[in-house]
N, C-alpha and C positions, 0 to 999 in steps of 0.2 A: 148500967154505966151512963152518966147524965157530966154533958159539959158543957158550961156557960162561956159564953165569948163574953169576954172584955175589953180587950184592944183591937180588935178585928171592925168594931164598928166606927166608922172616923163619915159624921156628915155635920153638916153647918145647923142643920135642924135639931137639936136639943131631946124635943118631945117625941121624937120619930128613934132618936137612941135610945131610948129610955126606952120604948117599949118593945124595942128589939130584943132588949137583954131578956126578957121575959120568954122567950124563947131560947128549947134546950133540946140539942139533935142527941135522938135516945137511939141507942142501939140494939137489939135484941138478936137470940140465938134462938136457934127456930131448926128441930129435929124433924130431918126426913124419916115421914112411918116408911117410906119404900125402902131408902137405901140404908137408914138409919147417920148419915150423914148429918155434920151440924151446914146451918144458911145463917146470916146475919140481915136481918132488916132495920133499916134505919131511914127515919119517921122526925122529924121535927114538932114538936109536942110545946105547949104553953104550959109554964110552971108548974101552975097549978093543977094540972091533969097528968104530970106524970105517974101517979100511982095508979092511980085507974089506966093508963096505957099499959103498962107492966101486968097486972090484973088480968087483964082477959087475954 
């Protein structure tokens, strides 16, 4: 699950928005071998490397 902010970022800088949006807080589920329990970790990842994040 991958989610882009678009209204969340409000500064006078232009180029500085712009490359914030490139940035996407990915969340992952992540099975305890102990308990068998699910854990979520969540990672703030650049665009273009989200598949490779998910991946390993």
């Amino acid at each position: 699950m991958a989610k882009a902010a678009k209204t969340a970022i409000k500064t006078k800088d232009q180029k500085v928005a712009a490359e914030a949006k490139n940035w996407t807080k990915v969340v992952r589920t992540v099975r305890s071998p102990k308990s068998g329990s699910y854990t979520f970790k969540e990672s703030i990842v650049h665009k273009d490397k989200i598949k490779e994040f998910l991946a390993s």
